[in-house]
N, CA, C and O atoms as a CHARMM CRD file, in Angstrom:
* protein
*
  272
    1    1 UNK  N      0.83800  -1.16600   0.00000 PROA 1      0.00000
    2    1 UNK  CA     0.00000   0.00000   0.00000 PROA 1      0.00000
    3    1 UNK  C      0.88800   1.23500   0.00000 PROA 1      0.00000
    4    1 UNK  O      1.98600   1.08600   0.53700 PROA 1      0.00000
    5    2 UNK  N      0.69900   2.02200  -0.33600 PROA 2      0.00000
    6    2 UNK  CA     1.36700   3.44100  -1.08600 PROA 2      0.00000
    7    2 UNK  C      0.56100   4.49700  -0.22600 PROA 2      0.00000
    8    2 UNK  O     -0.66900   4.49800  -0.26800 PROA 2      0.00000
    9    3 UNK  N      1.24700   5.37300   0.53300 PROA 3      0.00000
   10    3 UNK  CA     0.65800   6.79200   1.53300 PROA 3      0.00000
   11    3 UNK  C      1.26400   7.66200   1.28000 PROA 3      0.00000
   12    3 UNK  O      2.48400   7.49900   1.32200 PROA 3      0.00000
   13    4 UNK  N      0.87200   8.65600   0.99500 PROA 4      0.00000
   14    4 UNK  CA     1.40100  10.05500   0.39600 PROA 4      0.00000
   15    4 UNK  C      0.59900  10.93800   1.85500 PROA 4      0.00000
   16    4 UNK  O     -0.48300  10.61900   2.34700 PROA 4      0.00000
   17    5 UNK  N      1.19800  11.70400   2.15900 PROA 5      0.00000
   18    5 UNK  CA     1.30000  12.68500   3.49100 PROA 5      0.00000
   19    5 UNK  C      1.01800  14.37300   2.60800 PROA 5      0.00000
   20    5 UNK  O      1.61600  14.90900   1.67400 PROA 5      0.00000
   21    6 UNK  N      0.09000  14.70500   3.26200 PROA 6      0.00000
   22    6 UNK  CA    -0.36200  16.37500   2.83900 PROA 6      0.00000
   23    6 UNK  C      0.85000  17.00400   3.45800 PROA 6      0.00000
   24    6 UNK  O      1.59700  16.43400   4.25400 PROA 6      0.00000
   25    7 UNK  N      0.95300  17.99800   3.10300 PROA 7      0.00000
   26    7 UNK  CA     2.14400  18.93100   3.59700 PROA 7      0.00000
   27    7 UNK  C      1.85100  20.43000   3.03800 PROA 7      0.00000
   28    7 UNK  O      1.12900  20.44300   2.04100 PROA 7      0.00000
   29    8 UNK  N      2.19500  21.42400   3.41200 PROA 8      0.00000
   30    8 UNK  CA     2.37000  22.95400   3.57000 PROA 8      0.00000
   31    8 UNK  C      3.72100  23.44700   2.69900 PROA 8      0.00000
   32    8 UNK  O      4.73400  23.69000   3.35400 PROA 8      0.00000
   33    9 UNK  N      3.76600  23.62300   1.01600 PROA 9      0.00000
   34    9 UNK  CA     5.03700  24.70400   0.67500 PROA 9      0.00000
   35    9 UNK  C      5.60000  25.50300   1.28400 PROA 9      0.00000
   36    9 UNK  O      5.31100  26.65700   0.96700 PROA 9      0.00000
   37   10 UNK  N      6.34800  25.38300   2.09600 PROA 10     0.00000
   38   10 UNK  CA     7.45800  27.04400   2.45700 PROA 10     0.00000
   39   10 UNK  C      8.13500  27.84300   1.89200 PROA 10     0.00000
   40   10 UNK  O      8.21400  29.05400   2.10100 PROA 10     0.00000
   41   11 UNK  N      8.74300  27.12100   1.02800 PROA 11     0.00000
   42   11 UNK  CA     9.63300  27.45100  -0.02000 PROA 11     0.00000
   43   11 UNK  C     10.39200  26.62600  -1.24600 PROA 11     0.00000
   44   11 UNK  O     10.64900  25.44900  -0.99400 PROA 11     0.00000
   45   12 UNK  N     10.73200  27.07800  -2.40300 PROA 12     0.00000
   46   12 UNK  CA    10.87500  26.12400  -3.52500 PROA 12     0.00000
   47   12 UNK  C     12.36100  26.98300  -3.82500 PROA 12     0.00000
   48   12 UNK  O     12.63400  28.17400  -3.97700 PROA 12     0.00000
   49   13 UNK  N     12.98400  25.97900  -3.82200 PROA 13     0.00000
   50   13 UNK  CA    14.55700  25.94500  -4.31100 PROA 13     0.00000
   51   13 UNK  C     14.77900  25.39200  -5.50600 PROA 13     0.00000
   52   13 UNK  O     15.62500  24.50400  -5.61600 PROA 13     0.00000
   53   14 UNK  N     14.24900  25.71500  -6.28500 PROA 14     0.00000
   54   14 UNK  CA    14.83200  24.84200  -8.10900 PROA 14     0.00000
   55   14 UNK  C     14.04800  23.78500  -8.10100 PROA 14     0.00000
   56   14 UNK  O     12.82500  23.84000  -8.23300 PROA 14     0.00000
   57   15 UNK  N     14.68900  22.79000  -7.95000 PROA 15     0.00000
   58   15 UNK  CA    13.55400  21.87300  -8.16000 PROA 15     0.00000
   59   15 UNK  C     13.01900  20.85000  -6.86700 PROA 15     0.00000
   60   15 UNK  O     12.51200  19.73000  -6.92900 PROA 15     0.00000
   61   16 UNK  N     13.32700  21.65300  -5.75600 PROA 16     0.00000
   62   16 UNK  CA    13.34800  20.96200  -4.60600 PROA 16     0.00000
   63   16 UNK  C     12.30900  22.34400  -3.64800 PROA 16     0.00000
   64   16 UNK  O     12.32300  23.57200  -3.55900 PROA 16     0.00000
   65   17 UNK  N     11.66800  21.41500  -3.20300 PROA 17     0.00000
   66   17 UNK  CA    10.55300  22.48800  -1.85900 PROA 17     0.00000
   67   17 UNK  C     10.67200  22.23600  -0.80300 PROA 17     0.00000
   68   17 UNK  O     10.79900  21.04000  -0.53900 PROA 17     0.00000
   69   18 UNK  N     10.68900  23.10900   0.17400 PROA 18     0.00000
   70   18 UNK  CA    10.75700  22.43300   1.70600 PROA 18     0.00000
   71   18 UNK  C      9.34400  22.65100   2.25000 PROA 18     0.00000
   72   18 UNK  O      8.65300  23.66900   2.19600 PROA 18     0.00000
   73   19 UNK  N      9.06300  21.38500   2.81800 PROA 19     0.00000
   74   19 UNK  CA     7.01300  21.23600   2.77800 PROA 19     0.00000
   75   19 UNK  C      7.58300  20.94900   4.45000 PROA 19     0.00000
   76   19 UNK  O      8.63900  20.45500   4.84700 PROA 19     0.00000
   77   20 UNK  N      6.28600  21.53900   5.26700 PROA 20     0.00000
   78   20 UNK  CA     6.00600  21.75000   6.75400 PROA 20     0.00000
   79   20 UNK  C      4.27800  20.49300   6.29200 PROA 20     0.00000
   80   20 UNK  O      3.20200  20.54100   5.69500 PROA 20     0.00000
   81   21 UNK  N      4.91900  19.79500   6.89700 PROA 21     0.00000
   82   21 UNK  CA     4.30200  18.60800   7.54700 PROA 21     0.00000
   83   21 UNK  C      4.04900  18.75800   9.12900 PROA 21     0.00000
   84   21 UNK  O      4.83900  18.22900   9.91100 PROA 21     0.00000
   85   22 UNK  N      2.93600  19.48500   9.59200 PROA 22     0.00000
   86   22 UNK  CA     2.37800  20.11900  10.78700 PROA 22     0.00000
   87   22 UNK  C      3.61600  19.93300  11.85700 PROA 22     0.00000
   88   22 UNK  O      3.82300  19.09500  12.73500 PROA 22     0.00000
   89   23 UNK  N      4.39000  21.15300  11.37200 PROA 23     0.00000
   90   23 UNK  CA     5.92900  21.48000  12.05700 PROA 23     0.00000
   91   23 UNK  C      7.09900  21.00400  11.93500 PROA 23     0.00000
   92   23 UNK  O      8.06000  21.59700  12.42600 PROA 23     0.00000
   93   24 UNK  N      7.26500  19.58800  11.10600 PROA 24     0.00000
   94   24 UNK  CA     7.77000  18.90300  10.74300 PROA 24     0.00000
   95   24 UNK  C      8.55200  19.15000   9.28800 PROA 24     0.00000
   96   24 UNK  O      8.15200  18.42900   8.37500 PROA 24     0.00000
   97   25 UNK  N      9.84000  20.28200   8.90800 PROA 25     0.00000
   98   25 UNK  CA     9.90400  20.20200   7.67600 PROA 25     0.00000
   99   25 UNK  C     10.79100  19.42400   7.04300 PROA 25     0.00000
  100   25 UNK  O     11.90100  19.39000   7.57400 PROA 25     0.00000
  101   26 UNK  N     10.61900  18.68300   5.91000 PROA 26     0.00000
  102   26 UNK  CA    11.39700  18.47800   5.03500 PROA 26     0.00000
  103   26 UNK  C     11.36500  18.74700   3.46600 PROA 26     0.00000
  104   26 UNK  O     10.47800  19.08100   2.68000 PROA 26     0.00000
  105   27 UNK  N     12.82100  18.43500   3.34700 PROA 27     0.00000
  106   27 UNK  CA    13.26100  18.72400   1.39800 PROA 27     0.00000
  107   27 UNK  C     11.89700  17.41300   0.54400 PROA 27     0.00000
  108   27 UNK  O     11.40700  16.32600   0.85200 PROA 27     0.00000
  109   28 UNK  N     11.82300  18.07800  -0.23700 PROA 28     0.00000
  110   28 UNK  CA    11.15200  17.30900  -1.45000 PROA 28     0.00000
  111   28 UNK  C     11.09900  17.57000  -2.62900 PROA 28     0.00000
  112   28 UNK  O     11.01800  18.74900  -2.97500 PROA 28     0.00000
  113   29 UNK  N     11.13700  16.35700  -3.73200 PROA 29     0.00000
  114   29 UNK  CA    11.52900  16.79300  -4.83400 PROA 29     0.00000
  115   29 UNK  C     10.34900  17.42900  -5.40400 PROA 29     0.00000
  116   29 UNK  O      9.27700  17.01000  -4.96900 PROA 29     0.00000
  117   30 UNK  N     10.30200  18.60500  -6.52900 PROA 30     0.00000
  118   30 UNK  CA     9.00000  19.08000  -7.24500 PROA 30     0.00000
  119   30 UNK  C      9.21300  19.54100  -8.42700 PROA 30     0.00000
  120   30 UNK  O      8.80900  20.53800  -9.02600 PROA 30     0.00000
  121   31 UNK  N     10.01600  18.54200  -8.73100 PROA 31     0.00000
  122   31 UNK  CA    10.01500  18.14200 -10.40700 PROA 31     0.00000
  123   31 UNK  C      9.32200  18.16000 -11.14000 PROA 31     0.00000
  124   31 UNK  O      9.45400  18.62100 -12.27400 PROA 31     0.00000
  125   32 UNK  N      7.78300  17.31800 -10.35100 PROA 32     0.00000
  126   32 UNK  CA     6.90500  16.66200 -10.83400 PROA 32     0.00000
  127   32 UNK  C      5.69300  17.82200 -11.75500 PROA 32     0.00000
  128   32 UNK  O      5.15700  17.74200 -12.86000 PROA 32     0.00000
  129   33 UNK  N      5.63300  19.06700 -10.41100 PROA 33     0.00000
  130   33 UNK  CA     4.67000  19.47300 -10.30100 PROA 33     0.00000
  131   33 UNK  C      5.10900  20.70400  -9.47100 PROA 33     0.00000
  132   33 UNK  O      5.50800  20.74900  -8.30700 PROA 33     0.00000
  133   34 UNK  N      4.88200  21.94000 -10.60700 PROA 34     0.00000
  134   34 UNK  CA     5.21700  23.36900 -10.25400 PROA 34     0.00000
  135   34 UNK  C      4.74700  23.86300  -8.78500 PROA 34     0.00000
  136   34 UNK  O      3.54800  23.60300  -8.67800 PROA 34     0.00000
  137   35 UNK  N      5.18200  24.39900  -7.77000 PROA 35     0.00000
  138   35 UNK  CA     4.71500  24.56200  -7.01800 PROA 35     0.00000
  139   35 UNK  C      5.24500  25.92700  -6.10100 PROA 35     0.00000
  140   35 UNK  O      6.31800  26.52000  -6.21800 PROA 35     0.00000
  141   36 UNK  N      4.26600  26.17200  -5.27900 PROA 36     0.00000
  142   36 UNK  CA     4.75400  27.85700  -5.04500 PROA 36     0.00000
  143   36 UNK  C      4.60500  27.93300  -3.63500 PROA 36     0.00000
  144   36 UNK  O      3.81800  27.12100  -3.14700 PROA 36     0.00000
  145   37 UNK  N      5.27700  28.85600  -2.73800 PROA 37     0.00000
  146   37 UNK  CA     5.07800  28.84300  -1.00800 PROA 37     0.00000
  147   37 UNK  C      3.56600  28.73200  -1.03100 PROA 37     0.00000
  148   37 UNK  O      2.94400  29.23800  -1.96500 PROA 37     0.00000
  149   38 UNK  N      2.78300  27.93200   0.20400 PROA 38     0.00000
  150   38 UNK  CA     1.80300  28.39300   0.39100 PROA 38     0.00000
  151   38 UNK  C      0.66900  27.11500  -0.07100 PROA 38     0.00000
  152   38 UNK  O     -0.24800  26.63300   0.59400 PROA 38     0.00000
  153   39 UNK  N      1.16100  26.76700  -1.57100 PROA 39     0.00000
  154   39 UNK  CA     0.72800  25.53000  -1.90700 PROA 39     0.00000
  155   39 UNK  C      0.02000  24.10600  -1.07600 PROA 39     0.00000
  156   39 UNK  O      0.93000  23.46600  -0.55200 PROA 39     0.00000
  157   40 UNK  N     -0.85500  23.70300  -0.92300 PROA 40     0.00000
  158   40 UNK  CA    -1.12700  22.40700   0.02900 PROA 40     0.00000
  159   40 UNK  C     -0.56700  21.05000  -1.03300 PROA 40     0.00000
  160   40 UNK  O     -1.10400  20.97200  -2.13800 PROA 40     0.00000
  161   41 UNK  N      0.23800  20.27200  -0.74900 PROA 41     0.00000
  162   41 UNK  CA     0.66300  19.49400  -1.34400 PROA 41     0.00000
  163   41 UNK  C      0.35400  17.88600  -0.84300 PROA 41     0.00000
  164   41 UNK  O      0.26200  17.63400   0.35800 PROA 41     0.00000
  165   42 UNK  N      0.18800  16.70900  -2.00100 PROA 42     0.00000
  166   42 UNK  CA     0.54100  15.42800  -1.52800 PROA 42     0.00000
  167   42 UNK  C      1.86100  14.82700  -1.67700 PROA 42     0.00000
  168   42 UNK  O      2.19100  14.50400  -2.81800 PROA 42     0.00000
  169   43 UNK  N      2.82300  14.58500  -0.53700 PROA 43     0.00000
  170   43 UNK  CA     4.07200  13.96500  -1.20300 PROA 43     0.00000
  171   43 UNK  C      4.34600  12.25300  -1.11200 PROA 43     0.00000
  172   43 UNK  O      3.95800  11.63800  -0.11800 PROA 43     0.00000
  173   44 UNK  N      4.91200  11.69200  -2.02300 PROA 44     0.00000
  174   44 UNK  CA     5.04300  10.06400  -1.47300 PROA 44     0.00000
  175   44 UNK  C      6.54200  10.27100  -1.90300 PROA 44     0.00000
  176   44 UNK  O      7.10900  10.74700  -2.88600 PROA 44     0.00000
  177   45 UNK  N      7.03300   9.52500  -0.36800 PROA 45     0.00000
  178   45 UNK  CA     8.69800   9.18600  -1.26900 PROA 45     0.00000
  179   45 UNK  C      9.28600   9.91200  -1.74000 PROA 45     0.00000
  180   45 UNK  O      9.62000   9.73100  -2.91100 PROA 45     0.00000
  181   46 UNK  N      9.74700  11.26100  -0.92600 PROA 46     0.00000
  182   46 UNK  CA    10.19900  12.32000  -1.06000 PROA 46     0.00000
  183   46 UNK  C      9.94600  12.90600  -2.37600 PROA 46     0.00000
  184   46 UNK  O     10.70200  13.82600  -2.68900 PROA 46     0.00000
  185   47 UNK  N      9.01200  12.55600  -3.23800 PROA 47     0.00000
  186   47 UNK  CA     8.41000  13.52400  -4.56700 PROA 47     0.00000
  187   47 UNK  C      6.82100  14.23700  -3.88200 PROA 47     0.00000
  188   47 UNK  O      6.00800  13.76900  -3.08500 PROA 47     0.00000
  189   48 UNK  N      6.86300  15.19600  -4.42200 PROA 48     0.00000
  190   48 UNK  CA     5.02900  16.04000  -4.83300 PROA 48     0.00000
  191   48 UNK  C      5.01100  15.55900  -5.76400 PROA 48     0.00000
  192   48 UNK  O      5.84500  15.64000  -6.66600 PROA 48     0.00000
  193   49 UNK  N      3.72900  14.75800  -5.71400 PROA 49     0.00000
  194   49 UNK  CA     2.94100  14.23800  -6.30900 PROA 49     0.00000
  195   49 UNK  C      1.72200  15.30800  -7.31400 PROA 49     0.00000
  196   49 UNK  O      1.48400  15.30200  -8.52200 PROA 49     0.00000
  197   50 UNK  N      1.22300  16.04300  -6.32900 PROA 50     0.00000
  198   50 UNK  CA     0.04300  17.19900  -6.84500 PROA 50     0.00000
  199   50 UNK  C     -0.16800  17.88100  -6.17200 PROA 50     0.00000
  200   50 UNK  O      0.00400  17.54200  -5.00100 PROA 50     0.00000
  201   51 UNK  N     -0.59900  19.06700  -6.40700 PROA 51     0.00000
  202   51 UNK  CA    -1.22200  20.18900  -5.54900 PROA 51     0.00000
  203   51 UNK  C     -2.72300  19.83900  -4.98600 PROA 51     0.00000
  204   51 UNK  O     -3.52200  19.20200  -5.67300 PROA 51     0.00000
  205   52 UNK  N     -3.07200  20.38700  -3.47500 PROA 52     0.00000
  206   52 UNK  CA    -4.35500  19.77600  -3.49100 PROA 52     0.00000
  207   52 UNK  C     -4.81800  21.25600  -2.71000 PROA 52     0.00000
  208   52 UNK  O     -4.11200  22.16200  -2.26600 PROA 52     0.00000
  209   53 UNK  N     -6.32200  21.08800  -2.74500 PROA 53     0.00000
  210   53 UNK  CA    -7.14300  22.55800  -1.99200 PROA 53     0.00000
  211   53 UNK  C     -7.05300  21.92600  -0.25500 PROA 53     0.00000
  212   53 UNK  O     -6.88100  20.81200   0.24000 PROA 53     0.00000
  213   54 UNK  N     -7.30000  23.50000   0.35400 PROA 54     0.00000
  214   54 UNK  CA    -7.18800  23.48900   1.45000 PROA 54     0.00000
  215   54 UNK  C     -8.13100  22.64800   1.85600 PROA 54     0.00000
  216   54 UNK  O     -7.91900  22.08000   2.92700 PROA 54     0.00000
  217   55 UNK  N     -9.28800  22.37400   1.19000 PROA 55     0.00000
  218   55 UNK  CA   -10.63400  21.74000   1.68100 PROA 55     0.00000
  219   55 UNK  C    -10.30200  20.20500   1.18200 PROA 55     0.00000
  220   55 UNK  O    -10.99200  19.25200   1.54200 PROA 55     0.00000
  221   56 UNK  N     -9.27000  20.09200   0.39000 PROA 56     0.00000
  222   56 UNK  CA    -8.87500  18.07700  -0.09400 PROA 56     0.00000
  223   56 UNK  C     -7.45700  18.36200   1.42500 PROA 56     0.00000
  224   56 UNK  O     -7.48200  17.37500   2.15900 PROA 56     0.00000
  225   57 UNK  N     -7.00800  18.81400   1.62700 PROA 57     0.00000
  226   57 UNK  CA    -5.96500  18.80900   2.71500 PROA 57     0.00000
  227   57 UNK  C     -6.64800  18.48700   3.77300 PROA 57     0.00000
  228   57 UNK  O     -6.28900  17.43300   4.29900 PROA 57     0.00000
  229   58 UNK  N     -7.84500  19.25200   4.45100 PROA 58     0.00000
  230   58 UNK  CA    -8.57700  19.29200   5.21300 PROA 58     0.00000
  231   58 UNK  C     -9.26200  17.33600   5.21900 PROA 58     0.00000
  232   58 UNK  O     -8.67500  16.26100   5.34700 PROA 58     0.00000
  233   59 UNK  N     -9.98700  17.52100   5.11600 PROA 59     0.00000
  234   59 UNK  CA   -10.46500  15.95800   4.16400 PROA 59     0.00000
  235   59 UNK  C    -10.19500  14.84300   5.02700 PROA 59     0.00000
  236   59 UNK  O    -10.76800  14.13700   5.85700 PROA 59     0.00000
  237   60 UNK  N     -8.33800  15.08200   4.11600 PROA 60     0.00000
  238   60 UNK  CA    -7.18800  13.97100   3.67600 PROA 60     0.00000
  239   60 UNK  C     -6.96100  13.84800   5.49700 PROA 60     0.00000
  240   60 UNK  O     -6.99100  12.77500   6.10000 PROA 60     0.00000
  241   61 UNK  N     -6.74500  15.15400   6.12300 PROA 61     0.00000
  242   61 UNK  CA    -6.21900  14.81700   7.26400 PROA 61     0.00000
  243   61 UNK  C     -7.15200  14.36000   8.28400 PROA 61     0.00000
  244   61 UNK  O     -6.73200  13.91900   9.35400 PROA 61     0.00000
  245   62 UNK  N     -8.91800  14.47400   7.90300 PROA 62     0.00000
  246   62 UNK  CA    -9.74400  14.12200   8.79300 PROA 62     0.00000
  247   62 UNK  C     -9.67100  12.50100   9.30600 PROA 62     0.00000
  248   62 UNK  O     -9.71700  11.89700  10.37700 PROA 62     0.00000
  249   63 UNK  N     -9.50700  12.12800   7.62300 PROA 63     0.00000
  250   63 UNK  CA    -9.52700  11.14100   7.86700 PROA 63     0.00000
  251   63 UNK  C     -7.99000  10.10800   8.28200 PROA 63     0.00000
  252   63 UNK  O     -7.95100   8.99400   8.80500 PROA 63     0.00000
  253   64 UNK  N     -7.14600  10.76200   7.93200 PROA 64     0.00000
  254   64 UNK  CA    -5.64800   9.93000   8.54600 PROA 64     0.00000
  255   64 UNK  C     -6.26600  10.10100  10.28100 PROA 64     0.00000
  256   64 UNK  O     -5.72600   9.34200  11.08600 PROA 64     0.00000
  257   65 UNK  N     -7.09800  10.83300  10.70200 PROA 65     0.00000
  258   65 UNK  CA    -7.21600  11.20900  12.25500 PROA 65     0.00000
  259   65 UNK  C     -7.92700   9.70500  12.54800 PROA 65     0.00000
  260   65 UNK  O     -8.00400   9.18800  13.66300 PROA 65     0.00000
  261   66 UNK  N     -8.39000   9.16800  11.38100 PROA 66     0.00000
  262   66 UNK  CA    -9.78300   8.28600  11.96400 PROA 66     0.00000
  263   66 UNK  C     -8.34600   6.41500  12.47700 PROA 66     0.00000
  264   66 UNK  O     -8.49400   5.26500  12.89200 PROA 66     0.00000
  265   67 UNK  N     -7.38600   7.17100  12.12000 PROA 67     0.00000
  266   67 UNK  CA    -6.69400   5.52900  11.74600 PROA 67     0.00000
  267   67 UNK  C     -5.75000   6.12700  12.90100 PROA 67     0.00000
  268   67 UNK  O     -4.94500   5.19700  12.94400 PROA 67     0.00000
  269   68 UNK  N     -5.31100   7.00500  13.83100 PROA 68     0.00000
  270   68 UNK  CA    -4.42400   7.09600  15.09300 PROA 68     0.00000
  271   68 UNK  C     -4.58400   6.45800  15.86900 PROA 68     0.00000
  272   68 UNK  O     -3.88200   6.52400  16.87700 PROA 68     0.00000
């Protein structure tokens, strides 16, 4: 099974972003998929995958809450 984690853009360095994973930041690649501070992102395996809305972020994290 394959889990990709929502995360928060901070900032984009070339082709690399540093995403805040609720305080938690790390590098990721965003090769894939243009992306700008501010952005709500899905990443798997240190790539962004896609940009998602605050309300699919919202969602995504209701439900990772239901599996703690």
């Amino acid at each position: 099974m394959c889990v990709a984690a929502t995360g928060l853009v901070v900032e984009v360095m070339g082709r690399e972003a540093l995403v805040d994973f609720n305080g938690n930041q790390v590098r990721a690649k965003a090769g894939l998929v243009q992306v700008q501070p501010g952005d709500h992102v899905l990443v798997h395996a240190g790539c962004i995958l896609q940009k998602i809305s605050q309300q699919e972020m919202q969602e995504i994290r209701e439900m990772e809450a239901l599996f703690e």
